[in-house]
C-alpha positions as a Markdown table, in Angstrom:
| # | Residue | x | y | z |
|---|---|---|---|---|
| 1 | Unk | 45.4 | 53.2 | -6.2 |
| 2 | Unk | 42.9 | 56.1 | -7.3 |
| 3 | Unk | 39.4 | 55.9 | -6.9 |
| 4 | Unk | 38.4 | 55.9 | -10.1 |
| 5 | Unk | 40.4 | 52.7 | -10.8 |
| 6 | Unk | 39.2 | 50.7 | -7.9 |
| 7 | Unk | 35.5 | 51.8 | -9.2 |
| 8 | Unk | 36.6 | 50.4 | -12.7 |
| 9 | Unk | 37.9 | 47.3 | -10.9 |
| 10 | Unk | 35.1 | 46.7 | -8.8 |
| 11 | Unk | 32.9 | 47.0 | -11.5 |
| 12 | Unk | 34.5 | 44.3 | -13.4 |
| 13 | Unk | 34.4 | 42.2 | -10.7 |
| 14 | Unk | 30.3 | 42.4 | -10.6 |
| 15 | Unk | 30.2 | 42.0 | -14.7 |
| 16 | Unk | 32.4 | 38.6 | -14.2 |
| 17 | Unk | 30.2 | 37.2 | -11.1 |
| 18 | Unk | 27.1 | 38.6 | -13.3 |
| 19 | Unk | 28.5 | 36.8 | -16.2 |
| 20 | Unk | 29.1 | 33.6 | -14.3 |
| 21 | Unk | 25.9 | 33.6 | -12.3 |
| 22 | Unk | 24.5 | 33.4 | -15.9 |
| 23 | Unk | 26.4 | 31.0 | -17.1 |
| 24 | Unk | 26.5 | 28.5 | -14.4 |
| 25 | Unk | 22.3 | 28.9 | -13.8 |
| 26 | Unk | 22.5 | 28.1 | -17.5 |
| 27 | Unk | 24.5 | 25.1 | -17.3 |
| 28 | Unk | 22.9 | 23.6 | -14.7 |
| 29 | Unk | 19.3 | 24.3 | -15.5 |
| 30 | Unk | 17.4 | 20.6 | -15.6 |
| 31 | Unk | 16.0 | 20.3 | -19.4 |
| 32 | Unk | 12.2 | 21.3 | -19.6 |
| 33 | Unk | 10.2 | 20.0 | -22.6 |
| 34 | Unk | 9.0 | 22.3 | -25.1 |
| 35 | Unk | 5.9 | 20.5 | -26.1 |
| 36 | Unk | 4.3 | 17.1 | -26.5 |
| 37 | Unk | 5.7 | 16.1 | -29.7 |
| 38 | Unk | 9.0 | 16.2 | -28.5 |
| 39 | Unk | 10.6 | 13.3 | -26.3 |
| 40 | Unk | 10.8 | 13.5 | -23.1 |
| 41 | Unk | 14.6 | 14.8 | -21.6 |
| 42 | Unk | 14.1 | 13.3 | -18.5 |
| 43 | Unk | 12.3 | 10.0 | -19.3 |
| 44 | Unk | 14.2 | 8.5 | -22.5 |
| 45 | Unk | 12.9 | 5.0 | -22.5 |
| 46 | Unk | 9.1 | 6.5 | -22.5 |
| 47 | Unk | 10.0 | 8.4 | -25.5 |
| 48 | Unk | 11.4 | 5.3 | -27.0 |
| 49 | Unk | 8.2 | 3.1 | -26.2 |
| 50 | Unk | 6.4 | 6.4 | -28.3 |
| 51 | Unk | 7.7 | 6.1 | -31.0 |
| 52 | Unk | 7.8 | 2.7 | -32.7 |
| 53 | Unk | 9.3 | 3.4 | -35.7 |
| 54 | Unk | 11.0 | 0.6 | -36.9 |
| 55 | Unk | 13.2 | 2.6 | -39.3 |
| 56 | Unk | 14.7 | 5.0 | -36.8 |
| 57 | Unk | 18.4 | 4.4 | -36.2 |
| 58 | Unk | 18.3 | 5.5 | -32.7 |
| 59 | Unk | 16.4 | 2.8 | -31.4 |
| 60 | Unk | 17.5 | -0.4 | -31.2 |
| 61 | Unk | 16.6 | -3.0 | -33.5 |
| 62 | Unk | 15.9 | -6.5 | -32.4 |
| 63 | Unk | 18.6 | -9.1 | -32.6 |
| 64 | Unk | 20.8 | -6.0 | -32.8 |
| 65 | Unk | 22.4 | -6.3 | -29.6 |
| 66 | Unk | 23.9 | -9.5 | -30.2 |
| 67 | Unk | 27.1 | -9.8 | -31.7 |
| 68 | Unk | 27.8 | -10.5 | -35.1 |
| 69 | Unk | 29.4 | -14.0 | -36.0 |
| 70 | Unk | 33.1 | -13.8 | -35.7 |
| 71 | Unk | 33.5 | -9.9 | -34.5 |
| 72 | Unk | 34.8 | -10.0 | -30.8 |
| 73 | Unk | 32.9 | -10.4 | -27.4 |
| 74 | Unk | 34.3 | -7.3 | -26.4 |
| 75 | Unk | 32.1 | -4.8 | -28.6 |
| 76 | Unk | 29.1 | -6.9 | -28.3 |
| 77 | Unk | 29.2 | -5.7 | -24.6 |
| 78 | Unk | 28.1 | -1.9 | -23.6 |
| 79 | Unk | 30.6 | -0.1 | -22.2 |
| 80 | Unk | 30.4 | 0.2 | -17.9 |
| 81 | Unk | 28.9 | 3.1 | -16.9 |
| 82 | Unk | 31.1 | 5.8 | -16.0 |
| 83 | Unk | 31.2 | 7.0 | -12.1 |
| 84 | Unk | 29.1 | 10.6 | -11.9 |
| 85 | Unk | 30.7 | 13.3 | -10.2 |
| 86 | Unk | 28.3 | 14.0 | -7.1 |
| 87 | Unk | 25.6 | 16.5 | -7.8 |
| 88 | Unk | 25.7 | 20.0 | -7.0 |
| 89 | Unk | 23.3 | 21.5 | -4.6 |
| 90 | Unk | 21.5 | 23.5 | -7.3 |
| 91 | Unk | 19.2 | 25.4 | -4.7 |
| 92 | Unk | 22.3 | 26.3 | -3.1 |
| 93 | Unk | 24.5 | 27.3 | -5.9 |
| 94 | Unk | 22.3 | 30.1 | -6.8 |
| 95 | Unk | 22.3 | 31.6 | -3.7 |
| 96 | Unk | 25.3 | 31.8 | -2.7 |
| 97 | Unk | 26.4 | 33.4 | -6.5 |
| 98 | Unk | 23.7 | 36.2 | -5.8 |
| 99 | Unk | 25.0 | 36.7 | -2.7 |
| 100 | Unk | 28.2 | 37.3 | -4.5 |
| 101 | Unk | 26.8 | 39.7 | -6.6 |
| 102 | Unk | 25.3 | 41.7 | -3.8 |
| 103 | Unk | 27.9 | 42.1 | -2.0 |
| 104 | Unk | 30.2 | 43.5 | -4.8 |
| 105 | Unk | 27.8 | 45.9 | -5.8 |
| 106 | Unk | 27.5 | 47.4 | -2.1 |
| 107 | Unk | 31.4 | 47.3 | -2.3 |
| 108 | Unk | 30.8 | 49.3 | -5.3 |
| 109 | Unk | 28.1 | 51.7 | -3.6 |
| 110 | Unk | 30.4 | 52.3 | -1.2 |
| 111 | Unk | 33.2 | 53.3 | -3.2 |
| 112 | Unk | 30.8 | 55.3 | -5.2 |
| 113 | Unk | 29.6 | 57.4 | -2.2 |
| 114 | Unk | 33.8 | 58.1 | -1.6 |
| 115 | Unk | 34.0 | 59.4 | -3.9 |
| 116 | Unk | 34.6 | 63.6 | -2.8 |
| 117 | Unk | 31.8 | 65.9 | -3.9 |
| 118 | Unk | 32.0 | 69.2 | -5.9 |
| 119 | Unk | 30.1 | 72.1 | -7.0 |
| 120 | Unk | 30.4 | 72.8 | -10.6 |
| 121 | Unk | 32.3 | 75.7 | -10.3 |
| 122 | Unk | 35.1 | 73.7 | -8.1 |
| 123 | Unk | 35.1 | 71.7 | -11.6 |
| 124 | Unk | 35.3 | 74.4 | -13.9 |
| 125 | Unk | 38.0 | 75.9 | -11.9 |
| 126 | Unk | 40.0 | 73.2 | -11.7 |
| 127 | Unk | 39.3 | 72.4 | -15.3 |
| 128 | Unk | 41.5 | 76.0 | -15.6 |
| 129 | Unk | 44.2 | 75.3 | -13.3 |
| 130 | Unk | 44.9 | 71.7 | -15.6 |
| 131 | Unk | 44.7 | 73.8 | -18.8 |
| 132 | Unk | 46.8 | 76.5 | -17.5 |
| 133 | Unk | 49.5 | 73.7 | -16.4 |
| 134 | Unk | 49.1 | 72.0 | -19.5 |
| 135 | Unk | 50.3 | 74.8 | -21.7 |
| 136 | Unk | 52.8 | 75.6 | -19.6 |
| 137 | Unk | 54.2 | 71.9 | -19.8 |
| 138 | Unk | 53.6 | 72.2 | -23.5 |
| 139 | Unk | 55.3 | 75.4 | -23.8 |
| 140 | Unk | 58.6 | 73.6 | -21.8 |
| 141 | Unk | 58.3 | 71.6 | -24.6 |
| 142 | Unk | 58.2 | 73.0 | -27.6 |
| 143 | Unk | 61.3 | 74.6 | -26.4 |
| 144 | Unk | 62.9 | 71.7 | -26.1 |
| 145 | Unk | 61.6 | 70.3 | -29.0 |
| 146 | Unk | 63.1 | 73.4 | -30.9 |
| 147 | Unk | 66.4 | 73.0 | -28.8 |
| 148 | Unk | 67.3 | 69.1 | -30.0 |
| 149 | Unk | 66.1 | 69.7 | -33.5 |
| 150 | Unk | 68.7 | 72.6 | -33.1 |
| 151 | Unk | 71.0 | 69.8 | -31.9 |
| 152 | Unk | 70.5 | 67.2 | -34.2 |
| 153 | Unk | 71.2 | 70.0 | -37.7 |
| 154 | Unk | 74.6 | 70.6 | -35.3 |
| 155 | Unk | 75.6 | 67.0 | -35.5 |
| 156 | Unk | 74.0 | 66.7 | -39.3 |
| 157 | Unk | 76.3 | 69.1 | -40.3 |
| 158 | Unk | 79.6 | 67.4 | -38.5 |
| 159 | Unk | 78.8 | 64.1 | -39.3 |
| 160 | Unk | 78.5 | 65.5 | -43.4 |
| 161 | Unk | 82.0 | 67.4 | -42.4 |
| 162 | Unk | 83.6 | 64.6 | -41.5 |
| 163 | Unk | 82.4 | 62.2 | -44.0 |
| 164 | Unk | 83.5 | 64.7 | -46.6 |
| 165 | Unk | 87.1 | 64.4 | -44.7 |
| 166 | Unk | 87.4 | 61.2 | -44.8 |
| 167 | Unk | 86.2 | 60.6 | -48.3 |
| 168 | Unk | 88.6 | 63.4 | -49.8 |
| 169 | Unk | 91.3 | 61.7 | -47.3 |
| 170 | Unk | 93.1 | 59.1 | -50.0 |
| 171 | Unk | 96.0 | 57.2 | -49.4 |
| 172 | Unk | 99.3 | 58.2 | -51.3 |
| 173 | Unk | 101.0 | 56.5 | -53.9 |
């Protein structure tokens, strides 16, 4: 594999762990609240002793929790809580992305200084030498470009012959 195409690989390889890193310190970011007069994310029963509203439907009226005469015992009681997965080490988690990160862009440094030096005249003149090659290619063919086009009006004009042969071709009487 060139150069150039590892460069392009490795550099997609630091836009994914870039894009993750993001994403992940996103997703696990603990919820900070915006201001006083929102609830609090972390402390839901304080925000539920703040606000007394009797007519909210997110807090639970009295006498609501018990069941209804004649509906079953089994949705009067809450659901068990499920088992949490175990935390993440979110000081941890960071780090060890970042490091990620860092090393794939020295990877990428490094492939960066491979990469083979030139003046640019060495440019220009190989900049000549492709051009020169290409119309020489291009040359090859257009001349054999003309040569089947020649070839195909030869087989245009037997396949018309024939067809004409076997269309004036009629059986006898």
């Amino acid at each position: 594999m060139d150069i150039i195409s590892q460069l392009q690989e490795q550099l997609n390889e630091m836009a994914m762990v870039a894009v993750n890193t993001f994403g992940t310190l996103q997703r696990d970011a603990p919820p900070v609240r915006l201001s006083n007069n929102y609830p609090d994310p972390l402390n839901p029963a304080a925000a539920a002793a703040a606000n007394p509203n009797p007519d909210d439907p997110a807090q639970p009226q009295p006498g609501a929790a018990a069941a209804a005469p004649g509906a079953p015992a089994a949705q009067a009681q809450a659901p068990p809580a499920q088992a949490q997965p175990p935390a993440l080490d979110l000081a941890e988690h960071p780090k060890a992305m970042s490091h990620a990160l860092v090393l794939a862009a020295k990877k990428f440094d490094a492939l960066v200084s491979a990469l083979p030096l030139s003046s640019e005249e060495d440019q220009l003149k190989r900049i000549k030498e492709l051009q020169a090659e290409n119309e020489v290619v291009g040359s090859e063919l257009q001349k054999q470009l003309e040569a089947a086009e020649l070839e195909l009006k030869q087989v245009e004009a037997l396949f018309n012959e024939a067809t004409d042969h076997c269309i004036n071709l009629k059986k006898p009487e």
